[in-house]
N, C-alpha and C positions, 0 to 999 in steps of 0.2 A: 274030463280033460278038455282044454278049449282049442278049438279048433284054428289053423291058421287063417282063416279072413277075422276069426272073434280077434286077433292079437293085432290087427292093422290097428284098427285105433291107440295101440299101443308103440304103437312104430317113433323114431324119433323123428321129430319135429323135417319138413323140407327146409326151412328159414332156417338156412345156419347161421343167421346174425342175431338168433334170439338168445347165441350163448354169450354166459357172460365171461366167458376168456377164452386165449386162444389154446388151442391141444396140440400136447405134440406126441409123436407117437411114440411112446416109450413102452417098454417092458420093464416091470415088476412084479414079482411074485408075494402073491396076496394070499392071505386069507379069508375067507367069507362066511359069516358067520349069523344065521339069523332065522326063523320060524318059514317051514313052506307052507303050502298051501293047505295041508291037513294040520297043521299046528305042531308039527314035529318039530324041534330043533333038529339043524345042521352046520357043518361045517364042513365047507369045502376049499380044498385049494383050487389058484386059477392063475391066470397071466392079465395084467392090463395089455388091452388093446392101444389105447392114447390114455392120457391124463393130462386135466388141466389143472390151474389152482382152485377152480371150482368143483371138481367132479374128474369124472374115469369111465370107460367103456370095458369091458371084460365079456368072457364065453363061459357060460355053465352049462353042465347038462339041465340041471334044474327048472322048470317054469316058474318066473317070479310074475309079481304082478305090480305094477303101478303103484307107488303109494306104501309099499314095503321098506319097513326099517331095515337094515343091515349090519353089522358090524365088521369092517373091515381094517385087516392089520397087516403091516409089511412083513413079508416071511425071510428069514436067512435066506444066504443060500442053499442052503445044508436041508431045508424045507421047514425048520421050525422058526418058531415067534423068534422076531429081531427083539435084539437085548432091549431097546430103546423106545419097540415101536408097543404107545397105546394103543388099541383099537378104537376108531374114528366112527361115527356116527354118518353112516349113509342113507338117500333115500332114492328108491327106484326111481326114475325121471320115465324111463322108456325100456322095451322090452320087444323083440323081434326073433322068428326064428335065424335061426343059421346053421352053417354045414355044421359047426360044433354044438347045436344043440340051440343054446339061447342068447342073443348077443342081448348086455343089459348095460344100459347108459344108469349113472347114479351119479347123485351127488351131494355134496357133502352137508351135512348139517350142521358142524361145528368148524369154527372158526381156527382151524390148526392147520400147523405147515407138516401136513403127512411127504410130501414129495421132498422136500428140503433141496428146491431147487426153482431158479427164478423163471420167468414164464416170458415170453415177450408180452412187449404190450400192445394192447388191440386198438386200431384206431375208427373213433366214432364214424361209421356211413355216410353220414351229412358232412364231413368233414373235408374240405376238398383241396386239397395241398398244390 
């Protein structure tokens, strides 16, 4: 198992203008679905922490790594699969410990509106109003 200094390089990013949209903190109940570290399949439930239209922040117990595929689908409330919702193509961005275990930044690899809601828009750095 990797220890917590191995996972600093896995931490998110300090520059938070290298994302490409803005997050807002919503809750969602998700599914998470995809190979750990021994090659097991799993599926966990969990809550988004934020979601943007790029990506999502969420808590597993689970150690992910970097570079991990995912499958993630919007749950009822009721805790099973929404009538509606495909399973979306994630990929781990970042991974850090937290009091819940693992906080993991991901994001999306296909081009779908999994949130089905509009995002503000982010105004360029350079841009001086």
């Amino acid at each position: 198992m990797a220890t917590h200094s191995e996972k600093s390089e896995q931490a998110p990013p300090a520059d938070s203008d290298r994302r490409r949209g803005s997050r807002v903190s919503l809750s969602f109940q998700v599914e998470i679905a995809g190979f750990d570290r021994t090659g097991q399949l799993f599926h966990d439930q969990t809550v988004t922490k934020d979601v943007s239209e790029h990506g999502c922040r969420f808590d597993l117990l689970r150690e992910l790594q970097c570079g991990d595929v995912l499958l993630l689908r919007l749950s009822s409330r009721q805790g099973g699969w929404s009538e509606t919702g495909k399973p979306i193509a994630f990929e781990v961005a970042w991974v850090e410990p937290s009091a819940m275990g693992w906080s993991v930044g991901a994001a999306k690899l296909q081009h779908t509106d999994l949130w089905h809601m509009r995002f503000p828009a982010t105004t360029p750095k350079n841009n001086k109003l």
